[in-house]
C-alpha positions in Angstrom: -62.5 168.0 -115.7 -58.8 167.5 -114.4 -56.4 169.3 -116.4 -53.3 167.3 -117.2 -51.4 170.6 -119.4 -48.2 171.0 -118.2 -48.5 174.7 -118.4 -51.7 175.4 -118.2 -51.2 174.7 -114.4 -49.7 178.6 -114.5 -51.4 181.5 -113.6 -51.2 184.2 -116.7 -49.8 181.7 -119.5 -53.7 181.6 -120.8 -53.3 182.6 -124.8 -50.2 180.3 -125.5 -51.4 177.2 -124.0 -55.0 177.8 -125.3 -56.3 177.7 -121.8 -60.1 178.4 -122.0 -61.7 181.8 -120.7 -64.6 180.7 -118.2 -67.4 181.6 -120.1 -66.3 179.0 -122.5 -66.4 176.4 -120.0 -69.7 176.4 -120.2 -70.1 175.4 -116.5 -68.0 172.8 -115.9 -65.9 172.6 -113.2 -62.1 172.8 -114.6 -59.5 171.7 -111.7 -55.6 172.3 -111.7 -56.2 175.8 -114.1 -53.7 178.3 -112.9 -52.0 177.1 -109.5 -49.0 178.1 -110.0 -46.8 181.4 -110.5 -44.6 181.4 -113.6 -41.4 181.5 -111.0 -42.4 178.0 -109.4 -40.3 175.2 -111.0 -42.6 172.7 -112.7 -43.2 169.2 -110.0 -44.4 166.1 -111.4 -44.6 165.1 -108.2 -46.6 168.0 -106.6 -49.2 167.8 -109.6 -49.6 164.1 -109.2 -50.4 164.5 -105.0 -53.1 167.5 -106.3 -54.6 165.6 -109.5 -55.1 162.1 -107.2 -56.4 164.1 -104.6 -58.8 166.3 -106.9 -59.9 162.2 -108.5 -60.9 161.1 -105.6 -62.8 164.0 -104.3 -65.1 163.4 -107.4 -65.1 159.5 -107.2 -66.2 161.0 -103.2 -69.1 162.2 -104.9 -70.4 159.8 -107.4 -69.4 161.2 -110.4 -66.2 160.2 -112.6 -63.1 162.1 -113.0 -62.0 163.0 -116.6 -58.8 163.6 -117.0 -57.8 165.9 -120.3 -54.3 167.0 -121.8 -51.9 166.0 -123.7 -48.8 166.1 -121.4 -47.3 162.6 -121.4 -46.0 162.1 -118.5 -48.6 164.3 -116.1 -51.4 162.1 -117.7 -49.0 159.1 -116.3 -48.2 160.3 -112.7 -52.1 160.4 -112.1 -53.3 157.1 -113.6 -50.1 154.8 -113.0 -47.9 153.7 -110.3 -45.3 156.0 -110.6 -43.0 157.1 -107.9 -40.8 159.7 -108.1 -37.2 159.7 -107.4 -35.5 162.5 -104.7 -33.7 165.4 -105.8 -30.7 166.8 -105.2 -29.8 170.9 -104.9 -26.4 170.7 -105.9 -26.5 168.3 -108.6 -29.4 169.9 -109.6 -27.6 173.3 -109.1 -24.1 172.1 -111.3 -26.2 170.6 -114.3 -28.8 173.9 -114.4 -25.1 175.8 -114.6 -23.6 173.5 -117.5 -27.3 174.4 -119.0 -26.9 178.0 -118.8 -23.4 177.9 -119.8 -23.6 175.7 -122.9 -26.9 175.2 -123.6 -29.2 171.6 -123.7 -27.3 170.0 -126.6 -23.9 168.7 -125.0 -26.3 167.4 -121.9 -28.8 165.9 -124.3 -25.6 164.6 -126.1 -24.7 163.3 -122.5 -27.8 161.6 -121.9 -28.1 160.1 -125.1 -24.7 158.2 -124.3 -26.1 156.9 -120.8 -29.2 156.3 -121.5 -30.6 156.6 -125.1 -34.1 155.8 -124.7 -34.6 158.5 -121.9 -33.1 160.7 -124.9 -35.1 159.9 -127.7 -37.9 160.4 -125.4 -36.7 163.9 -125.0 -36.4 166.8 -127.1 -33.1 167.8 -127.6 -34.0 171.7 -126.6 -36.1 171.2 -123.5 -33.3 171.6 -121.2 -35.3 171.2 -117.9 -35.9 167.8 -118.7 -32.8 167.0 -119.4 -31.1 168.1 -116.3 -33.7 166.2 -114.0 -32.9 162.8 -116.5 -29.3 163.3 -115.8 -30.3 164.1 -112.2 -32.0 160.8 -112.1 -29.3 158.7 -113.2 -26.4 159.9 -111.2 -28.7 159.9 -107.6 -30.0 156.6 -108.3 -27.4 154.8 -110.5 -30.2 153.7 -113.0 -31.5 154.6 -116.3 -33.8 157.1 -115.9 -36.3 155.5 -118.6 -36.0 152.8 -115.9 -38.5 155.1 -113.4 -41.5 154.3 -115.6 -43.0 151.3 -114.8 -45.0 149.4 -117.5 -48.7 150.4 -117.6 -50.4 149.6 -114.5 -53.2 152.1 -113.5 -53.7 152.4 -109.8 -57.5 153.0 -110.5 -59.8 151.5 -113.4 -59.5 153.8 -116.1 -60.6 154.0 -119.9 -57.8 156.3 -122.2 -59.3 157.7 -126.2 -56.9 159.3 -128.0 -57.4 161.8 -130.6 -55.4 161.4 -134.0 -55.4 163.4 -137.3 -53.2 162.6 -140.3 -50.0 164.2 -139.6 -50.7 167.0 -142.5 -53.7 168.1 -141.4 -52.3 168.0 -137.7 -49.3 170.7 -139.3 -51.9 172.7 -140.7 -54.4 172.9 -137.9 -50.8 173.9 -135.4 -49.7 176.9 -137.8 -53.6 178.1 -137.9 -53.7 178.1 -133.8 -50.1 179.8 -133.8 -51.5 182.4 -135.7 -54.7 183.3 -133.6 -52.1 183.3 -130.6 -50.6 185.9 -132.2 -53.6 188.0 -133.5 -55.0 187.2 -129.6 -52.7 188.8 -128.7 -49.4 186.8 -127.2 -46.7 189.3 -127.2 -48.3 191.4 -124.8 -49.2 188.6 -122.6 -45.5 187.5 -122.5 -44.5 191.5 -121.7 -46.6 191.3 -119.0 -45.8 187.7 -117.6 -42.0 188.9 -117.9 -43.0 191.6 -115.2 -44.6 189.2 -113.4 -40.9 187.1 -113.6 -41.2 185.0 -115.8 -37.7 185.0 -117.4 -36.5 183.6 -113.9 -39.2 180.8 -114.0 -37.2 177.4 -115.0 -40.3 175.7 -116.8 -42.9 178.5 -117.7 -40.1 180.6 -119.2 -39.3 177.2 -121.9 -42.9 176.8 -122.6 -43.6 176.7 -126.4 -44.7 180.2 -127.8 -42.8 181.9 -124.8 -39.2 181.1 -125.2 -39.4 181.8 -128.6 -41.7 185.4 -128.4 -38.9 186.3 -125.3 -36.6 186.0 -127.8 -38.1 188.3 -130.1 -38.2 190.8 -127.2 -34.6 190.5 -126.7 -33.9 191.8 -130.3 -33.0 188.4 -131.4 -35.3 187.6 -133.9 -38.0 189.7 -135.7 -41.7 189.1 -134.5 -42.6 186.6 -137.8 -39.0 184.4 -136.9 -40.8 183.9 -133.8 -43.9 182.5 -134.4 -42.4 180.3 -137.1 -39.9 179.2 -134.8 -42.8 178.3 -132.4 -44.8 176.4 -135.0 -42.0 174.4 -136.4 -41.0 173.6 -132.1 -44.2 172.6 -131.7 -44.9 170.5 -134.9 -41.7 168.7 -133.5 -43.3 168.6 -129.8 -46.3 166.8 -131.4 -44.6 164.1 -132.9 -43.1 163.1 -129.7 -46.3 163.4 -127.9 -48.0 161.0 -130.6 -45.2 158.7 -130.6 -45.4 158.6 -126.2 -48.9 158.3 -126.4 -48.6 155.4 -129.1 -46.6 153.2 -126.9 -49.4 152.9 -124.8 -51.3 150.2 -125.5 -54.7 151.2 -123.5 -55.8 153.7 -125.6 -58.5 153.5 -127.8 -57.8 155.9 -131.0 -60.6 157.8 -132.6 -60.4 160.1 -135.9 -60.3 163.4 -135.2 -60.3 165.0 -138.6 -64.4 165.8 -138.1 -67.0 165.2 -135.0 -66.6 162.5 -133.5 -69.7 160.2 -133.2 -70.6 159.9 -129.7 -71.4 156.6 -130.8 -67.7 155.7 -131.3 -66.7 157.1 -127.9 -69.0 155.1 -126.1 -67.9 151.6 -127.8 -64.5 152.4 -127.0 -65.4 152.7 -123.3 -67.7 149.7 -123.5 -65.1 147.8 -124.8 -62.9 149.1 -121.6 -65.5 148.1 -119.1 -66.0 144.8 -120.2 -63.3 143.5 -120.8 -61.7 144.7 -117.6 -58.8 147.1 -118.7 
């Protein structure tokens, strides 16, 4: 199994990203857990030259790689062609200051005006992603929804999605928010903040950290906190379901009890057969 979590890829951040322990792995191999400190900048780039790398040492060995996660655009940079454009340290450096100085809404408000799909693809508060949209654009002189290619997959591959009904999804996010909190998340975060994680650009935004740092800096009480974090990540849902949605590859399969293996299989059947 290749993980394709955004943040699971960081070493500490195991109770807010749900991150299994390895007993409950039951034995099978998990690849791209906890490679990177919580001061390394999140790269797209980086995790797609490991992930492709870790596929085709599998493939090597006659087995298939699955890849599992729900981060849009990770799942993407392994299974499509997508190439990644340059970067630049001092436009970087100038939009990461307007960011700290004003926040992610006037640059979200920026992007929106340049290029309003990249925006509505965006959440308004996720500020790295932001910056490297508005990055994109003013290096390349293109839209920066224009760097995602329609859905070619470099390798054969067969995508099932998950779904619930959108209530039961709420419910099921506000249950898990809670047993990060009786688990214990707070004190991870005190210890990741020793660890630096308050200077790390991407780990330090993750859902469940910002907002528990916040609680830590006096600014709101512990139970602001985790309610802040489960209506952030209700919101983060919807625009993961509606990315996913787009793609037209994926066979969807209810999630709201087990899922017959029976139903799995067809899906891929239906893959393999008719050559998608």
């Amino acid at each position: 199994m290749i993980s394709a979590d955004s943040m699971q890829l960081y070493r500490g951040m195991d109770i807010g990203t749900g991150k299994l322990a390895p007993v409950q792995r039951r034995g099978v191999p998990h690849h791209l857990l906890d490679i990177w400190d919580v001061t390394e900048p999140a790269s797209v780039s980086e995790y797609q030259r490991l992930a492709r790398a870790k596929a085709d040492e599998i493939s090597g060995r006659g087995r298939t790689p699955i890849l599992v996660g729900g981060s849009g655009l990770y799942v993407r940079a392994v299974i499509d062609h997508l190439e990644f454009p340059g970067t630049d340290p001092l436009i970087r450096a100038r939009l990461e200051a307007e960011l700290a100085e004003a926040g992610p809404g006037p640059l979200h408000a920026r992007l929106a005006s340049l290029d309003p799909a990249a925006a509505s693809a965006i959440l308004a508060s996720n500020g790295r992603r932001v910056v490297r949209a508005l990055e994109v654009i003013e290096l390349s002189g293109r839209p920066f929804s224009a760097t995602l290619p329609d859905y070619h997959a470099v390798r054969p591959t067969t995508q099932l999605g998950l779904e619930l009904p959108r209530d039961a999804l709420d419910k099921r996010i506000a249950a898990r928010v809670g047993q990060m909190r009786q688990d214990g998340l707070v004190d991870e975060v005190r210890g990741l903040l020793l660890a630096g994680l308050r200077e790390g650009r991407t780990a330090s935004r993750a859902l469940g950290y910002a907002q528990v740092i916040r609680f830590i800096d006096g600014e709101w009480t512990q139970d602001e906190a985790f309610a802040q974090t489960v209506l952030a990540t209700c919101r983060f849902a919807r625009r993961q379901e509606s990315w996913f949605r787009r793609d037209p590859r994926i066979s969807w399969l209810p999630a709201s009890g087990q899922v017959p293996v029976s139903v799995a299989l067809a899906a891929i059947d239906h893959d393999v057969s008719s050559g998608d």
